[in-house]
N, C-alpha and C positions, 0 to 999 in steps of 0.2 A: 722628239716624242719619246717619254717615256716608255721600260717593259709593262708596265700595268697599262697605262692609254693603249699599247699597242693590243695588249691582250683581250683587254674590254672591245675595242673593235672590230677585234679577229672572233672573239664570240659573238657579236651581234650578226656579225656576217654569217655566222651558221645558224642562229636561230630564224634568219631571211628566208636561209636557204630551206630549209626543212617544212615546205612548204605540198610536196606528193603524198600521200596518206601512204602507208606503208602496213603490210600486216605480220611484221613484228612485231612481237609485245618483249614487256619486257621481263626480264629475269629477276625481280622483287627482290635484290640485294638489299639488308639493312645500313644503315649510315652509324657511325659512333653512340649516336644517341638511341641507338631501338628503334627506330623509324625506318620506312621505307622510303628509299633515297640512295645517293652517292655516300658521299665520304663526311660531308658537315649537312649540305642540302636535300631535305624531304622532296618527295616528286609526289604528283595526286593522285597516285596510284594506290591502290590498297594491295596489303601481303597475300590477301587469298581473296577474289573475286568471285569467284567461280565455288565458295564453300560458304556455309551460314555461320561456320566457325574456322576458325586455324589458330595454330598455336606456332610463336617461332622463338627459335634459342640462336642468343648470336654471345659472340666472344669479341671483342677488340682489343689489337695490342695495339698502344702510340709509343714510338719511340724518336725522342730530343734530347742528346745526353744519357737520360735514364726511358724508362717506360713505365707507359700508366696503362693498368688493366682496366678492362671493361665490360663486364656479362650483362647481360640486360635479356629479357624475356618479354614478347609482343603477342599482344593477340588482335585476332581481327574477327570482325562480329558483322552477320550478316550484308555478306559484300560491300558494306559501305564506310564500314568506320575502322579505326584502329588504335589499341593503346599500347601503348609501351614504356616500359620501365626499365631503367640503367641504375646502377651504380658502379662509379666512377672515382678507381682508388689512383690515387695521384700521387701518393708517398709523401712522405714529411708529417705525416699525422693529418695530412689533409683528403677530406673524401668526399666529392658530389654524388646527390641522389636526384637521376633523372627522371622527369614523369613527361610525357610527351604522347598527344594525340591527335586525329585528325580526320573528319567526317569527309567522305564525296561525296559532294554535292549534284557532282553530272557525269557523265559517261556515255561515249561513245565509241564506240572501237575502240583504238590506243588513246585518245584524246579526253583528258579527264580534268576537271575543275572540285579544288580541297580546299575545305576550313580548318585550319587547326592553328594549335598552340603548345606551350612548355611550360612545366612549372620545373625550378631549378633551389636545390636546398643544400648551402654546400657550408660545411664543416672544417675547422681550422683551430684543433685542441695545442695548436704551438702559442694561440692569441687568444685564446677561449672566446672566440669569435662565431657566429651564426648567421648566416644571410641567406636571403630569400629572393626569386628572379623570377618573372613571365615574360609570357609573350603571345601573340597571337599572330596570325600572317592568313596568305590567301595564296594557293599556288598554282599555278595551271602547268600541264604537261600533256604534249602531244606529237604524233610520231610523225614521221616523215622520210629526205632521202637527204645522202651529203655525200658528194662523188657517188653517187647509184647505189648507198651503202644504205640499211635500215639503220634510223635513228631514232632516240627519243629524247625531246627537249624540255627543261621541265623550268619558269622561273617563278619568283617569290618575293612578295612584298608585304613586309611586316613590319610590327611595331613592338619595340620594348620596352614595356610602360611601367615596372618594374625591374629593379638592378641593386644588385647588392644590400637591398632592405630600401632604397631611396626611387622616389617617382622618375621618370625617364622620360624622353622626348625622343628616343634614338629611335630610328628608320632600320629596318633589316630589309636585305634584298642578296638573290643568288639566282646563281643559273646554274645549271647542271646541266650535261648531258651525256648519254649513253651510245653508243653509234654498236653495232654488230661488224665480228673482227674477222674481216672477209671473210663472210659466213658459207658463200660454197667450199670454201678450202676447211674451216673447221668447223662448218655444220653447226652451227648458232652456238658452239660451248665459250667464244672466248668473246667478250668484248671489253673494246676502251670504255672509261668511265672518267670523268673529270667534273668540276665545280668552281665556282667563283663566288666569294661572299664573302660581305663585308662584317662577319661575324663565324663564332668559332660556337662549338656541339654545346659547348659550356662558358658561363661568365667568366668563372676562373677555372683556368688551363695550363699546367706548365710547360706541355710540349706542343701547343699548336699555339698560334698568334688570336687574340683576341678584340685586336681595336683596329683592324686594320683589313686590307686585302688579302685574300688568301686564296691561290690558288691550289688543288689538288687535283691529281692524275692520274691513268695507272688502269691496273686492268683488272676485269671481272670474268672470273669462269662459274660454268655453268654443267659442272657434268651429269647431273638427275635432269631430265625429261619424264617429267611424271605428273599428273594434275592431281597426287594427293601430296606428296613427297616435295620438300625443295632442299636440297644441299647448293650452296652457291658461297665465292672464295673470292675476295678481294686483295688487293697489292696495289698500295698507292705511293707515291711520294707529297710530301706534305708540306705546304708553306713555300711551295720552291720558286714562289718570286722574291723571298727577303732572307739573304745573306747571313747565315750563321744560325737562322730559326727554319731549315730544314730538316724534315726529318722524315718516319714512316710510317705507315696504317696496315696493319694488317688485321683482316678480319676473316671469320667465317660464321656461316648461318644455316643453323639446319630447322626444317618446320614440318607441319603437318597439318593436313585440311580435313575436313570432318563436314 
């Protein structure tokens, strides 16, 4: 058995497991793209639940070789929806402009049910090239326990019916999860965060993998405890099931609710 069969089974055995209601919530980290999520994977969580507005600023750096910068700005609108915009300078004269959003549709405690989708426009003045990318998906996430720890599990099934200017048949799907990093010793600031999906923040990506499995890992702090305020810091490793396309994520996200 292969490291991805293994790994795919070693995550299905924790989304089994995560089956006690837990009341952690989570830390509404952004992912690459502006979204709320892990590191490539949205969760159904909204950035600010608990306000009729927020507004959040995130930063991403990927580093493969080189690094591509990332700012993007999200808003979220009456506890339910959320938009978000990235752009995505990748060097070589090439640059993605992300647009990404996603309604929830339910809500219960930690356990939430989202609609959303991407629109992707990315630029390549070395081929005076212009292509155009969606997407839509449906994602469920909800909390639980894994070794007595607070968890939250979030997966995704999507389609991307647009690709590079041409119609698509491709399937998107991820899991994601977030677990709290033995929270009595640091008091809910640090947790693991990792993902699995068979797709990357963007159609074209130099330093992440894009047609393939991708794992990413790593940890999430949290040191605002505020319900207007979120400051929250990501450190992942990237791609590190496929040899030589390793690399790293780092981010931060600071916000504010209204």
């Amino acid at each position: 058995m292969n490291m991805k069969k293994s790994l795919i089974i070693v995550l299905l055995v924790i989304l089994v497991s995560a089956v006690n209601l837990s009341a952690q919530s989570s830390v509404k980290g952004m992912n690459a793209g502006g979204i709320t999520g892990i590191a490539v994977a949205p969760s159904a969580r909204i950035g600010w639940e608990k306000s009729d507005f927020g507004l959040d600023f995130s930063y991403t750096m990927l580093y493969r070789n080189e690094a591509s910068h990332i700012p993007a700005a999200t808003i979220s609108l009456f506890e339910k929806a959320e938009i978000g915009f990235a752009f995505d300078m990748e060097g070589n004269d090439w640059n993605n402009m992300l647009l990404g959003a996603k309604y929830q549709l339910s809500k219960e405690g930690n356990t939430a049910l989202a609609l959303g989708g991407n629109f992707e426009y990315q630029t390549n003045d070395l081929v005076e090239d212009n292509s155009v990318s969606s997407d839509v998906y449906v994602v469920a996430t909800y909390s639980g326990e894994f070794f007595n720890l607070p968890a939250l599990t979030s997966m995704l099934l999507g389609w991307q019916f647009w690709e590079a200017g041409d119609f698509s048949t491709n399937l998107k799907y991820s899991m994601g999860f977030e677990m709290g990093f033995f929270p009595d010793t640091f008091n809910n600031y640090i947790y693991w965060i990792s993902d699995f999906s068979n797709y990357s923040y963007a159609t074209y990506s130099f330093r992440m993998g894009t047609d393939r499995g991708i794992f990413n890992t790593g940890l999430r702090i949290d040191p605002v405890k505020n319900n207007k305020y979120k400051l929250v810091f990501n450190i992942l490793g990237t791609d590190l099931l496929d040899d030589g396309s390793r690399g790293l994520m780092v981010n931060a996200t600071f916000g504010m609710g209204f």
